[in-house]
C-alpha positions in Angstrom: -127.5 -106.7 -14.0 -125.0 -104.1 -14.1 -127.2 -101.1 -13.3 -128.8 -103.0 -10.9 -126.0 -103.9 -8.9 -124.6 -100.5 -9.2 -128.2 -98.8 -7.9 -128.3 -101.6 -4.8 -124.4 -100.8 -3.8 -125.1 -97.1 -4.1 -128.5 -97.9 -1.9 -126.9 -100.2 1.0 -127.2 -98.8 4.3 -129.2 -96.1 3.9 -132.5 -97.9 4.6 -133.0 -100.5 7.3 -133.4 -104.1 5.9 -136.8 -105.7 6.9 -135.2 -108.9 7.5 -131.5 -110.8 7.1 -130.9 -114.5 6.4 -128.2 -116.3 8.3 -125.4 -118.1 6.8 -123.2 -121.4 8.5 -120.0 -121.5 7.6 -116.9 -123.8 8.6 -113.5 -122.7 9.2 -110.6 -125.0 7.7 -109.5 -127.3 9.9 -106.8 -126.4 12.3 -105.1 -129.1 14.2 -108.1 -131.4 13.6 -110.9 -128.8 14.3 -113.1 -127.0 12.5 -115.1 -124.4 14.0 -118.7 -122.8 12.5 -119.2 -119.7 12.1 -122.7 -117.8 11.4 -123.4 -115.0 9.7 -126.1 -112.4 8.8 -126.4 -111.4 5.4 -128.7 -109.1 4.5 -131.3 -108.6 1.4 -128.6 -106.1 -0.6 -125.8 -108.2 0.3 -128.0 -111.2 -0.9 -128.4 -109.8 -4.3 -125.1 -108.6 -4.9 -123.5 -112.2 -4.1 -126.3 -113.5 -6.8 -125.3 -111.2 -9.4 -121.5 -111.8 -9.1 -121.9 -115.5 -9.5 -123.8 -114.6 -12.4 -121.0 -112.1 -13.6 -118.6 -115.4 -13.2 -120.7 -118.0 -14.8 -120.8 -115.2 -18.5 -117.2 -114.8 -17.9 -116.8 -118.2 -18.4 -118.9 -118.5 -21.9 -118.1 -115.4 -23.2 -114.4 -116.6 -22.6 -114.8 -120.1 -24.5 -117.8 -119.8 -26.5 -116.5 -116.3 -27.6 -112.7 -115.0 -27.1 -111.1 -119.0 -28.0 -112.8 -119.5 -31.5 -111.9 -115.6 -31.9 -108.1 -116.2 -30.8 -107.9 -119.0 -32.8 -109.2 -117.7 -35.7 -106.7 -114.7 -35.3 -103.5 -116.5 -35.1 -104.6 -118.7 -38.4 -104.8 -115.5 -40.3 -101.6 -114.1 -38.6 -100.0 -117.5 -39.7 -101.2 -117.4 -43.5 -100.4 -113.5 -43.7 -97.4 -114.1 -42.6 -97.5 -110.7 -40.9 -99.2 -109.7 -37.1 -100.5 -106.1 -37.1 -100.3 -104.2 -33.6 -104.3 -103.9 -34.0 -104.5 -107.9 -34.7 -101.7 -108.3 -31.5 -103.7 -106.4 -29.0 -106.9 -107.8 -29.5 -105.3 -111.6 -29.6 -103.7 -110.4 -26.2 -106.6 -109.4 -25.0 -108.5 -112.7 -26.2 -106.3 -114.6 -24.2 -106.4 -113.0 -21.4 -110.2 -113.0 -21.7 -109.7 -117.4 -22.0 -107.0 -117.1 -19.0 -109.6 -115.0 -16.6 -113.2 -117.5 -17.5 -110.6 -120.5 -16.5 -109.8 -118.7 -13.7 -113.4 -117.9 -12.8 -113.9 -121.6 -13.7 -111.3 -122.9 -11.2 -112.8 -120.8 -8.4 -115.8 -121.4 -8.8 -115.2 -125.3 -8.7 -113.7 -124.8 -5.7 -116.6 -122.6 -4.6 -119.4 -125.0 -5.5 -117.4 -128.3 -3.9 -116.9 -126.7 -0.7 -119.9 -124.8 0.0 -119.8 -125.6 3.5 -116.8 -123.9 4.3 -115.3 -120.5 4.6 -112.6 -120.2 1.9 -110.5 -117.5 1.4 -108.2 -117.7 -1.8 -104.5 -116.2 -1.5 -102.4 -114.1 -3.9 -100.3 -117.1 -4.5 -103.0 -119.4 -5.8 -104.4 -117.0 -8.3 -100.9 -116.7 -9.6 -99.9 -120.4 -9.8 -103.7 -120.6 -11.5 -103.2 -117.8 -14.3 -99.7 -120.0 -14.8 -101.1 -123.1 -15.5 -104.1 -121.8 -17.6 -101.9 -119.2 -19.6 -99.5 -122.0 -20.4 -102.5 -124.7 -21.3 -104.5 -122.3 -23.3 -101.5 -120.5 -25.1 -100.0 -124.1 -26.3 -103.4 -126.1 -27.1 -104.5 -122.8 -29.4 -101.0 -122.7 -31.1 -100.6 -126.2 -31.7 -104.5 -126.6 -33.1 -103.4 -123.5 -35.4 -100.4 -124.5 -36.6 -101.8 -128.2 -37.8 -104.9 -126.4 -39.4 -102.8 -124.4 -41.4 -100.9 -127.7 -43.1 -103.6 -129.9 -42.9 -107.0 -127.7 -43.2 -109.9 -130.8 -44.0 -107.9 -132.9 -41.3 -108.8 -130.1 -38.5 -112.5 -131.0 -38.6 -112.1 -134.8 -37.8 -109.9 -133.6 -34.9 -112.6 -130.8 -33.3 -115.3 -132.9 -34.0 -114.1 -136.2 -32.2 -112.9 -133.5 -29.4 -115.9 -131.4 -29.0 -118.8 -134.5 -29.5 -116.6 -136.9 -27.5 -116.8 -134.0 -24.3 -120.5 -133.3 -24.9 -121.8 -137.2 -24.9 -119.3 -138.3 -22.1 -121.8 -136.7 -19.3 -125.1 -138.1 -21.0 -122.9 -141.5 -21.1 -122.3 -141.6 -17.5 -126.0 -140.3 -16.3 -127.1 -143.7 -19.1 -124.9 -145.7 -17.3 -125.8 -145.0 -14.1 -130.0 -145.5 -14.8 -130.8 -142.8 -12.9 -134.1 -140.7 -13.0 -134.3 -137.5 -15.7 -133.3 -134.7 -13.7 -137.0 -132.5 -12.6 -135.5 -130.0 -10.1 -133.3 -127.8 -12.2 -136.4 -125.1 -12.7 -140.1 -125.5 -11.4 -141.1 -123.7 -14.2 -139.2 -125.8 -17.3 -141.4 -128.7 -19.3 -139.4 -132.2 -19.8 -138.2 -130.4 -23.1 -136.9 -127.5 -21.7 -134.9 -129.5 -19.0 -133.3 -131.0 -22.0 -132.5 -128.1 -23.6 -131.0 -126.4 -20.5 -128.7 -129.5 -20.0 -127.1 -129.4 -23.7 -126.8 -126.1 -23.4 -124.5 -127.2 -20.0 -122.7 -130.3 -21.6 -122.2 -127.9 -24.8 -120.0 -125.2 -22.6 -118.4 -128.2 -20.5 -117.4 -129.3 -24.3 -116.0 -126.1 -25.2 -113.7 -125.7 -22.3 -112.6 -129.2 -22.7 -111.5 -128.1 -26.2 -108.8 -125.7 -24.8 -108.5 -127.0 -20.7 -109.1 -128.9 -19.0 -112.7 -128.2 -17.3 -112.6 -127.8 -13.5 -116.2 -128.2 -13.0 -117.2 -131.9 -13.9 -121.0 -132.1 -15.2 -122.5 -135.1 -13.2 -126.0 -134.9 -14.7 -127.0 -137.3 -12.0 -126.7 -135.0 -9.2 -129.2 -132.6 -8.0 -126.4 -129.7 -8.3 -124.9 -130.9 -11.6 -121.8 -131.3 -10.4 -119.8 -133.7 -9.4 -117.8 -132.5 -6.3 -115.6 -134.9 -5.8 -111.4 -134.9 -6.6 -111.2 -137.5 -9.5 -107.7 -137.4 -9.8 -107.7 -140.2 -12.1 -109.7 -138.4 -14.4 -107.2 -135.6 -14.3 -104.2 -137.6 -14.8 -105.8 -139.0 -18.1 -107.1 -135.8 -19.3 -104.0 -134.3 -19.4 -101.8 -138.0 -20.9 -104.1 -138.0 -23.5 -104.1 -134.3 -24.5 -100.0 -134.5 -24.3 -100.1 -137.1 -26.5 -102.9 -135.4 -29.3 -100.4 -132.2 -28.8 -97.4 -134.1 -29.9 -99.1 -136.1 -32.7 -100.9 -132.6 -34.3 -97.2 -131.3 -33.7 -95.5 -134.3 -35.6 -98.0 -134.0 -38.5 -97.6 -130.2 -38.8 -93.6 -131.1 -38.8 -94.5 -133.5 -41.9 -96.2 -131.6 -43.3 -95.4 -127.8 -43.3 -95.1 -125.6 -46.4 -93.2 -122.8 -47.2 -95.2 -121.2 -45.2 -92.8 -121.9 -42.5 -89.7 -121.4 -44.5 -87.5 -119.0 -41.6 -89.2 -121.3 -38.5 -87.0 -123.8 -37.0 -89.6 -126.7 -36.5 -87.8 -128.6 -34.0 -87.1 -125.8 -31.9 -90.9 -124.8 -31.8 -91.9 -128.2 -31.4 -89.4 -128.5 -28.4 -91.0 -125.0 -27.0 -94.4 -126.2 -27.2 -94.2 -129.6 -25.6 -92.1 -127.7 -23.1 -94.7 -125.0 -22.4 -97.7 -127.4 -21.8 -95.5 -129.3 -19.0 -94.7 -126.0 -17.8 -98.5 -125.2 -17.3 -99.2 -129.0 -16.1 -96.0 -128.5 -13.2 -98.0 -125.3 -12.4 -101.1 -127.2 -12.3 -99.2 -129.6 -9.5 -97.8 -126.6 -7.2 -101.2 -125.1 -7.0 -102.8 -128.9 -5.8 -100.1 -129.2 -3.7 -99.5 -126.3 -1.7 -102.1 -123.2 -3.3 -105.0 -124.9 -3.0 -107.4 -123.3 -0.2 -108.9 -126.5 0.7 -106.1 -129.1 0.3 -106.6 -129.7 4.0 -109.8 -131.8 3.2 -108.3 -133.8 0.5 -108.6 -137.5 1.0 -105.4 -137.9 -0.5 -103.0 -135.4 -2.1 -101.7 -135.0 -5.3 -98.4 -136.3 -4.3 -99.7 -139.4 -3.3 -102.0 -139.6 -6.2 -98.5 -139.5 -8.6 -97.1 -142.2 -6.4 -99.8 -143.8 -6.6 -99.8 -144.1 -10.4 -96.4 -144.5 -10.8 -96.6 -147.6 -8.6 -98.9 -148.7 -11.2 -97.0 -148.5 -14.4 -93.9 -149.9 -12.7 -96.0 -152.7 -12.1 -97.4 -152.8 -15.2 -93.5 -152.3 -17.0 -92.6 -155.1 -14.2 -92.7 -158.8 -16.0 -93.8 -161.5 -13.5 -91.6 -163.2 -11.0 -92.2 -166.8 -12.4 -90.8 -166.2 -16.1 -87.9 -164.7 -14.1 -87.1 -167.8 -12.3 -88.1 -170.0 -15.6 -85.2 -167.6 -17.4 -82.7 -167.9 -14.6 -83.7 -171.9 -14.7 -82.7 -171.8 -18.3 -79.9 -170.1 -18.1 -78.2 -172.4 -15.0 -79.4 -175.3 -17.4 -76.8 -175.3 -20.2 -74.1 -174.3 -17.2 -75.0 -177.4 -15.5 -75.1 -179.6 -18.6 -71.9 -178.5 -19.5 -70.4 -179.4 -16.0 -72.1 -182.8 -16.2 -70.3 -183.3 -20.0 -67.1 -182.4 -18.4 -67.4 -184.1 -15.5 -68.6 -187.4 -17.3 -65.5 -187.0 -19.7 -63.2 -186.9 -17.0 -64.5 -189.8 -15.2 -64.1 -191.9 -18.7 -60.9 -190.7 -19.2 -59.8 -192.4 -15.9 -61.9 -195.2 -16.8 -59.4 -195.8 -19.7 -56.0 -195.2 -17.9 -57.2 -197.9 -15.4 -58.3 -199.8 -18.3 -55.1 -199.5 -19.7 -52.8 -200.0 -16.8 -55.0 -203.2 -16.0 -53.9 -204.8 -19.5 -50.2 -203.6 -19.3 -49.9 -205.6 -15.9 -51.4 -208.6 -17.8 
């Protein structure tokens, strides 16, 4: 692919194209209007767009299926040595800059496939508040899954496993549940069996980048693209709750249970950074919905209102019901009333008896 692209860029222009195809494209909407836009795009142009989504889509697995199991694996020798080489510290920089770029690529080109119909332009400020968030997400989930497989090494597999097999079936769970037809349109020229194959191969890489981020393309197997492109922001809020919370409870078991290992390491403090660093790449996950995002101007709703929204519902959850209220504030006037009646029934007895006794004096 390489040589090819290089021998068709060197190529363009030289010789007159037989033919071009011709592109519609949207503008974002500006004050309520959107205006088309068409245009020509010839055979080398064409072929150099197809090879750089391909260039995008290998980013992406040679970033998770190659540079995160490497990165990983580095930084648990590091951790047993006790002792980072500057050979070892270049290439684990350069692994995760390798996992920060395919996330990248991944983020774009979820935004790429969702809004086909438009022209989008990403700016400067996106792509930073992007590598941000990823660096942040990546850098903490790779640490923390290091640091409680080097305490606990049989308990790590459980924790991949149920990770990695619980991202691979959730797509084949959804296209069960939803009784639709085996997908036959993915390649004219792949049998029943090779469909199958191509789609675990798809749900196997959605599983890996699950493993370390969270995945911004979402496999619909349903679909007739594969992808689900629509803005589940309820699946991103619980993505990233539940991951919190397995990143605090490997944390508190590695705190339980470190060795000597960690002897100079104040735990609490690198507990504290680590907790802090994955809310630092989920705040940097917010700004870019919020205000970096290309497309936020088709949004149904925004990610503002999507927090609102939720924490509408756990105050109403947390919220106990207006009629035990008024049964407590019942109970509670209840022993204040009795008492007044007791008091008030004493006094009026009391008088009772003076009159009683003033009665029999007179007699």
């Amino acid at each position: 692919r390489c040589v090819e692209v290089f021998y068709i860029y060197f190529r363009a222009g030289r010789v007159e194209e037989p033919y071009v195809s011709i592109t519609k494209k949207r503008q974002m909407p500006k004050d309520g209007y959107s205006e088309e836009i068409e245009k020509e795009v010839g055979q080398a142009e064409g072929k150099l767009c197809t090879h750089r989504s391909a260039f995008s889509r290998a980013s992406v697995i040679q970033a998770f299926l190659g540079s995160a199991p490497q990165l990983t694996l580095q930084l648990y020798i590091c951790v047993l040595q006790q002792e980072i080489t500057a050979a070892r510290s270049i290439f684990m920089v350069l692994s995760l800059l390798s996992i920060v770029y395919g996330a990248l690529r991944c983020n774009i080109l979820a935004i790429k496939i969702k809004y086909d119909d438009y022209d989008i332009s990403v700016k400067p400020a996106a792509y930073l508040c992007i590598f941000m968030w990823r660096s942040f997400e990546i850098a903490t989930r790779v640490t923390v899954l290091v640091l409680f497989s080097s305490v606990l090494q049989i308990w790590i597999l459980p924790v991949v496993l149920v990770n990695f097999f619980g991202f691979f079936f959730y797509p084949w769970i959804l296209f069960w549940q939803s009784k639709s037809p085996f997908p036959e349109n993915i390649e004219k020229a792949l049998s029943r069996v090779g469909t199958t194959i191509v789609l675990c191969l798809l749900t196997f890489l959605y599983a890996g980048i699950n493993m370390f981020c969270w995945s911004a393309v979402q496999v619909k197997l349903n679909d007739p693209d594969l992808i689900n492109k629509s803005q589940n922001w309820y699946r991103l809020t619980v993505y990233y709750m539940l991951r919190f919370i397995e990143n605090a409870f490997l944390l508190l078991m590695w705190y339980i249970y470190k060795t000597d290992v960690y002897l100079y390491v104040c735990a609490p403090l690198l507990v504290l950074q680590l907790l802090i660093s994955y809310c630092m790449a989920v705040l940097f996950m917010l700004v870019f919905y919020q205000f970096c995002h290309p497309c936020k101007k088709l949004f149904s709703s925004s990610i503002s209102d999507g927090l609102l929204s939720c924490f509408k519902f756990l105050c109403f959850i947390c919220k106990p019901p207006t009629s035990t209220i008024l049964t407590d504030k019942a109970e509670v006037k209840c022993p204040e009333n009795t008492d007044e009646a007791r008091s008030s029934s004493k006094t009026i007895d009391s008088q009772k008896g003076i009159s009683h006794q003033s009665v029999s004096s007179n007699a």
